[in-house]
N, C-alpha and C positions, 0 to 999 in steps of 0.2 A: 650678245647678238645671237637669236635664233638658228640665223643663217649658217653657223659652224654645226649646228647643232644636226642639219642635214649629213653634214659628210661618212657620220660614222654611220647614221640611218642608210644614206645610200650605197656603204659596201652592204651592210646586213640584205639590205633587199636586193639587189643588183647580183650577188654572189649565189643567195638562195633560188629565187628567180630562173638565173643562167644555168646552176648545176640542174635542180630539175627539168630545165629544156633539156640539157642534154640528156638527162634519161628517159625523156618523152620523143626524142629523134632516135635515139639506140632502139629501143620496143619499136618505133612506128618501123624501120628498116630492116629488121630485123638480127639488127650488130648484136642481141642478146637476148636469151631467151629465159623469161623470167618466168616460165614454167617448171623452168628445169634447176635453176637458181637465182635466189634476187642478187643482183650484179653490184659488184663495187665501183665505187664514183670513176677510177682510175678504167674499168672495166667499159664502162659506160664512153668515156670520154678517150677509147683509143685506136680506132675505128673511125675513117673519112664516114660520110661528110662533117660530124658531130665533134672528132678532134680537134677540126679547124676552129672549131667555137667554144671549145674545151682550152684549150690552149690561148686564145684570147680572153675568157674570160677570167684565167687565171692571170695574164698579164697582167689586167687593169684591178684584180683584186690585190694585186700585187700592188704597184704603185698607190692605189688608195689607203694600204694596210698601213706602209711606209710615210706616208704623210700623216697619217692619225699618230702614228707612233712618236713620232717626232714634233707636232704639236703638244703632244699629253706629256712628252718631255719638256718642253719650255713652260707649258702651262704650270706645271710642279714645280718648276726653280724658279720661274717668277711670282708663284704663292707663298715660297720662301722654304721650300721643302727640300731644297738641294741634298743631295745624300749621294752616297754610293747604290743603294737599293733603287732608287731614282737611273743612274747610269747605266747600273746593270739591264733595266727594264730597257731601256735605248740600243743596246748592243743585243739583246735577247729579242727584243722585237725588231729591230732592221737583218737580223740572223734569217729568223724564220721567217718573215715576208717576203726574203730572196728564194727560201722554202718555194714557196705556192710558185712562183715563177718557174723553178726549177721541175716542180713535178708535175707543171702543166705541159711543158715544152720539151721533155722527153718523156713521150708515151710509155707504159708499161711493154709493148711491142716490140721498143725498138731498141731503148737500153734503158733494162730493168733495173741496173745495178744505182742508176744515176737518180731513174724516177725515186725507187725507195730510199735514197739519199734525200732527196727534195722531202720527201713524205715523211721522212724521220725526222729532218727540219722543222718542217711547216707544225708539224702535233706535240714533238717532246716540246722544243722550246717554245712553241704560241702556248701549250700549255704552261708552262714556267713562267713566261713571259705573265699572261692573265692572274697567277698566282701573286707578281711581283705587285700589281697593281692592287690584287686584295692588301695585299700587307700597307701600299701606300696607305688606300682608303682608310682604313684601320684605323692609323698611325696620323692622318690628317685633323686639323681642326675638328669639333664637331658642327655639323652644319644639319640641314633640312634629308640635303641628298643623302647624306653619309649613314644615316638614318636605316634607308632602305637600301642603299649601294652595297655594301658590307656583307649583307646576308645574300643576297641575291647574285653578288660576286663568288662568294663561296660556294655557295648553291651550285650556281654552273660551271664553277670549278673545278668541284667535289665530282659531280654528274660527269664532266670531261676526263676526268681522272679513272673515272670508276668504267665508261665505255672504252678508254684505251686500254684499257686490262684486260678488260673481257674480248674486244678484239684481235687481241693477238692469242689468249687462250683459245678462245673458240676458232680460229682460224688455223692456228698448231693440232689441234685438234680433230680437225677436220668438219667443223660444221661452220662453210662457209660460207651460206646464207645469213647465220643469226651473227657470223661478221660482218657482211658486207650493214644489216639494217643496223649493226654498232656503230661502224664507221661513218655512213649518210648520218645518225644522230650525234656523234660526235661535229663534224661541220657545223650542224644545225645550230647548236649551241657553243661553237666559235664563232660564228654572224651575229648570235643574239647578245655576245662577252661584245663583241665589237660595239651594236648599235645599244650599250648601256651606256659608253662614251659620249651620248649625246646629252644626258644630265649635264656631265661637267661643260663640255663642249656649247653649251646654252650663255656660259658665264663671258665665255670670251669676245674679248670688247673690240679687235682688230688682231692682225697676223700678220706681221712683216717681214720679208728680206732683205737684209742690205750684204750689197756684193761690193760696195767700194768705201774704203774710213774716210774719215771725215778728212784726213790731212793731203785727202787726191784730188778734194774736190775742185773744182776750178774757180779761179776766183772772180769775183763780179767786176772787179774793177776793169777797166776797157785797156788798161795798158800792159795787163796779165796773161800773156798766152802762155800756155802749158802745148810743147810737144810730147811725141810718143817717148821719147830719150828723156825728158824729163821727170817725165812720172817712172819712168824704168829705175832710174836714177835712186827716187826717193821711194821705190819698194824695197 
């Protein structure tokens, strides 16, 4: 069904989108002045009015991460891929999606020690995390996707890999300009690892939750009442 096939496109756009409003609201007010240096996303987004949309857009990049993650997990162990590398990817992607929540919702302002926690979330493990899922591809059947997915995963891998190095060099270093445009290219290419999800994401044919077993359910017959003590009973 196509329609899955949206979700991961609409964090990539929805995420890309939002951050650079908020660095189009920071320049237009003057919360930073990119004459003097280009600003980091965190830089950008820590500052009323732009915070308030900074911190919401990470909320719902948040919960969107979370639901791809945990789809791309059942999608793999119903393709028959069950693994530990499969689990690990589940624990390592619900880690760092709490990430993005976390370093949206305390500003660098207000307690740094938290945001760069969130922020060390969100990049080591969404990195590790996106690495987990090269290896799946890899290691999966060969198909059409897997084809072009493989390289293109490592690609933006490789690319993420290589600008978290250089940002924090160049940031230790003191040239925190040619950090801050590592760090906006690394994002860039965490949206674009996300909306590659939308190959697989095309396959899937429905997406269910079930929150009660089959042995609760109530029964048809007209002489079966089930109370709340009942079912308590047989939980």
């Amino acid at each position: 069904m196509w329609a899955w096939a949206l979700l991961p496109v609409s964090l990539a756009v929805f995420g890309t989108v939002g951050l650079w409003a908020v660095y189009a609201i920071a320049v237009s007010n003057n919360s930073v002045n990119i004459t003097a240096e280009f600003p980091y996303i965190s830089t950008c987004g820590a500052f009323t009015p732009q915070s308030c949309l900074f911190s919401q857009i990470c909320n719902i990049c948040c919960v969107l991460s979370l639901w791809i993650v945990v789809i791309r997990f059942q999608q793999v162990r119903d393709l028959g891929h069950s693994s530990l590398l499969n689990t690990a990817g589940l624990v390592l992607g619900i880690i760092s999606s709490i990430g993005i929540s976390v370093l949206g919702n305390f500003q660098q302002t207000v307690i740094s020690a938290v945001h760069l926690l969130g922020a060390l979330l969100a990049f080591f493990l969404g990195l590790v995390y996106f690495w987990v899922q090269a290896c799946i591809t890899y290691f999966s059947p060969s198909s059409r996707e897997r084809r072009w997915l493989v390289p293109v995963r490592v690609v933006l891998c490789s690319s993420c890999t290589c600008l978290v190095i250089c940002m924090f060099v160049l940031h230790s270093v003191g040239f925190r300009s040619e950090a801050a445009m590592c760090e906006w290219a690394l994002v860039m290419c965490f949206f674009a690892l996300f909306g590659v999800f939308a190959a697989e994401f095309r396959h899937i044919h429905f997406h269910k939750l079930t929150v009660q077993r089959e042995g609760l359910k109530v029964s048809n017959h007209t002489s079966s009442i089930w109370t709340i003590q009942d079912i308590q009973e047989n939980l």
